[in-house]
DOVOPA-264362 format. One line per field, with one value per residue (C-alpha): residue number from 1; residue in three letters; x, y, z negated. Coordinates in steps of 0.2 Angstrom, whole numbers. Example, Ala and Ser with C-alpha at 12.3 -4.5 7.8 and 13.67 -1.06 7.14 Angstrom:
2
kolse	(1; 2)
setor	(ALA; SER)
east	(62; 68)
north	(-22; -5)
up	(-39; -36)
end
This chain:
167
kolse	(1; 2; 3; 4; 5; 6; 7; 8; 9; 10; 11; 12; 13; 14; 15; 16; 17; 18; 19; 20; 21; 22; 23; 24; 25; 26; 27; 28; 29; 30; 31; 32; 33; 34; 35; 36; 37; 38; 39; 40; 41; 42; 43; 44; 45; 46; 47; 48; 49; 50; 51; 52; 53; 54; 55; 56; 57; 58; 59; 60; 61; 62; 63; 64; 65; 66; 67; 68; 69; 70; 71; 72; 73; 74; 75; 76; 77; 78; 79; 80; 81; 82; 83; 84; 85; 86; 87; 88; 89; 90; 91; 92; 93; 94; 95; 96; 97; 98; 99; 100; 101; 102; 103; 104; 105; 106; 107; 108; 109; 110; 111; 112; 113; 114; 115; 116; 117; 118; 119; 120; 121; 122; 123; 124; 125; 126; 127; 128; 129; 130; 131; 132; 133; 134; 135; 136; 137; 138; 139; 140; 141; 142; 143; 144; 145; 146; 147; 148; 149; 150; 151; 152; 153; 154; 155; 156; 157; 158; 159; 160; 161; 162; 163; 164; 165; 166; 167)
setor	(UNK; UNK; UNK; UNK; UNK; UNK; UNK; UNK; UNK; UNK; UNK; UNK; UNK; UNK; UNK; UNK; UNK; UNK; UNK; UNK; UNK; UNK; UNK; UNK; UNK; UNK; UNK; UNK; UNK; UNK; UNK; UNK; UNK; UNK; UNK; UNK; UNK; UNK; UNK; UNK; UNK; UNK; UNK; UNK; UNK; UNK; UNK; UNK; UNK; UNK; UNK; UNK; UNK; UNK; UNK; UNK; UNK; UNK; UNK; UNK; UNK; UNK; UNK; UNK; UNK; UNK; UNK; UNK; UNK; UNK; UNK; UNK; UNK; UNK; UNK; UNK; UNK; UNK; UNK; UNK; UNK; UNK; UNK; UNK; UNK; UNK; UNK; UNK; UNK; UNK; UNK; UNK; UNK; UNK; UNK; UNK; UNK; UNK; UNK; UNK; UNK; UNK; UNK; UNK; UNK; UNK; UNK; UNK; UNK; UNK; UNK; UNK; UNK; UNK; UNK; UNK; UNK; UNK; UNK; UNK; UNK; UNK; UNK; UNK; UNK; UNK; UNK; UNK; UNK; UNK; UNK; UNK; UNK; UNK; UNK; UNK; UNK; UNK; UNK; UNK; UNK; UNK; UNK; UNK; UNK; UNK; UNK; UNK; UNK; UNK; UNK; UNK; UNK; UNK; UNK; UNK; UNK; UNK; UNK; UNK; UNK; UNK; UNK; UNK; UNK; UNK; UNK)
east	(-222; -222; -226; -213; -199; -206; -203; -185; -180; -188; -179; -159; -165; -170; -152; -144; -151; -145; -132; -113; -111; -94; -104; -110; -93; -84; -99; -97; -77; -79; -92; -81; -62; -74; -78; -62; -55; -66; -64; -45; -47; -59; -49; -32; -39; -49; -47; -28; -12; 1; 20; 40; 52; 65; 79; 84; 81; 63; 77; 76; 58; 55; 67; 74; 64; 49; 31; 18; 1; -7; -27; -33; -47; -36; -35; -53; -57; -44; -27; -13; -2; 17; 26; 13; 22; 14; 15; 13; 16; 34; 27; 42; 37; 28; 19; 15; 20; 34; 27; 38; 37; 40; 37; 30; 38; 32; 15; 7; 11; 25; 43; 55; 74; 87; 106; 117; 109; 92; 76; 69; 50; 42; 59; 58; 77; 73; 74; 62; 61; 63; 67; 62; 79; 94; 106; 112; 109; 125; 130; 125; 124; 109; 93; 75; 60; 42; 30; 16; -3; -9; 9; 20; 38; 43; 58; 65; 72; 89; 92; 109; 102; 86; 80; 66; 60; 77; 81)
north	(-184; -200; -189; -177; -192; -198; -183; -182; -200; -196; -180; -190; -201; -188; -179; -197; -201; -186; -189; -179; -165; -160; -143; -139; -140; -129; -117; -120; -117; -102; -93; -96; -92; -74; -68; -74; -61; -47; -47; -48; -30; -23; -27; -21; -4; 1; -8; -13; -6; -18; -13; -20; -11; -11; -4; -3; 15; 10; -2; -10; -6; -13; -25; -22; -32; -34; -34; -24; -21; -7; 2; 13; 17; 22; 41; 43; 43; 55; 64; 56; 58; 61; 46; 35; 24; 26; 20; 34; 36; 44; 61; 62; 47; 50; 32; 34; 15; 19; 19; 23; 18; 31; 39; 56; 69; 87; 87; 104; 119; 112; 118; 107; 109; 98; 102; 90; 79; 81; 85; 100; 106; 121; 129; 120; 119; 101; 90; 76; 60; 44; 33; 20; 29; 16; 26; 43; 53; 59; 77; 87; 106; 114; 115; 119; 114; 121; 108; 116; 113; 97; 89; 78; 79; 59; 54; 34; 28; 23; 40; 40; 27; 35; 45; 56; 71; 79; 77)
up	(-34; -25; -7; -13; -13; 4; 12; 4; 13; 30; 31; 25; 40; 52; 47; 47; 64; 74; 83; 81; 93; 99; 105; 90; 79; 91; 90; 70; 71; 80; 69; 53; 65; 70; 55; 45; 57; 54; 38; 38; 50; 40; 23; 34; 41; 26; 11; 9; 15; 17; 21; 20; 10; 23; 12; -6; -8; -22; -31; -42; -46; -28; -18; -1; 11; -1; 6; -6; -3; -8; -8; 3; -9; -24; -21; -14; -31; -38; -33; -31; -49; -55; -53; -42; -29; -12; 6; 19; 38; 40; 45; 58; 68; 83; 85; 67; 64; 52; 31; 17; 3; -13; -27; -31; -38; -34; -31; -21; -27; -38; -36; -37; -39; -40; -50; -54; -51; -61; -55; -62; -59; -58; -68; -82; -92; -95; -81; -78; -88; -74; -84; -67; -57; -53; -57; -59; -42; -37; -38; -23; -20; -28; -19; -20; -14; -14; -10; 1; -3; 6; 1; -11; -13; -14; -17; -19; -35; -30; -27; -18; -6; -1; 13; 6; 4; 0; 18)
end
């Protein structure tokens, strides 16, 4: 016991007695500043998707100007459902930096047709329940749309303020 306490002293005094190394604190800084950022780019590029709600076409379920996150993990899992909000690539963007940020509607194989101003799937006579919407959608001329496989028909909850899938 006695040996054990010894040994516990000369080792404060051996740490006490060393001298401060600028070297080694910059070394120290440098470790923890390297991996602080490879775990933010491994979290950005595989875990988390992040994005700004650049208009008010999800509002008021999301704000104009909002930042959300979102996982990248979520539909490796299990397929995207009815009524999820996503963040995807605009597929018209040829640098593919642009994300939107919507909800699904038609998912593949669904068709989806809008009258009135109601969304109708797959020719149902009663249109869809979104209760999440604004406002009505304002009247435009009938149209349908089949979602190919390997797509979703997303469309924004202010409706009448959204570029979507409808155009």
């Amino acid at each position: 016991m006695l040996e054990e306490e010894n040994s516990r002293k000369r080792s404060r005094k051996q740490q006490e007695e060393e001298p401060f190394s600028w070297k080694k604190e910059i070394i120290s800084w440098i470790q923890i500043i390297v991996a602080a950022v490879i775990i933010a780019l491994v979290l950005n590029n595989f875990i988390i998707a992040t994005s700004r709600v650049p208009t008010g076409s999800m509002e008021n379920t999301i704000m104009s100007k909002s930042r959300v996150i979102g996982s990248r993990l979520s539909y490796r899992f299990g397929d995207p459902k009815r009524g999820d909000i996503v963040i995807f690539h605009f597929p018209d963007d040829p640098t593919d930096t642009i994300y939107y940020v919507k909800r699904i509607i038609g998912l593949p194989g669904d068709t989806v047709d809008i009258i009135d101003g109601k969304v109708y799937l797959n020719g149902s006579e009663t249109p869809l329940d979104e209760p999440y919407i604004r406002e009505p959608m304002d009247p435009e001329p009938p149209a349908r749309f089949e979602v190919p496989e390997d797509s979703y028909f997303m469309m924004g909850d202010n409706r009448n303020f959204s570029a979507d899938a409808r155009r």
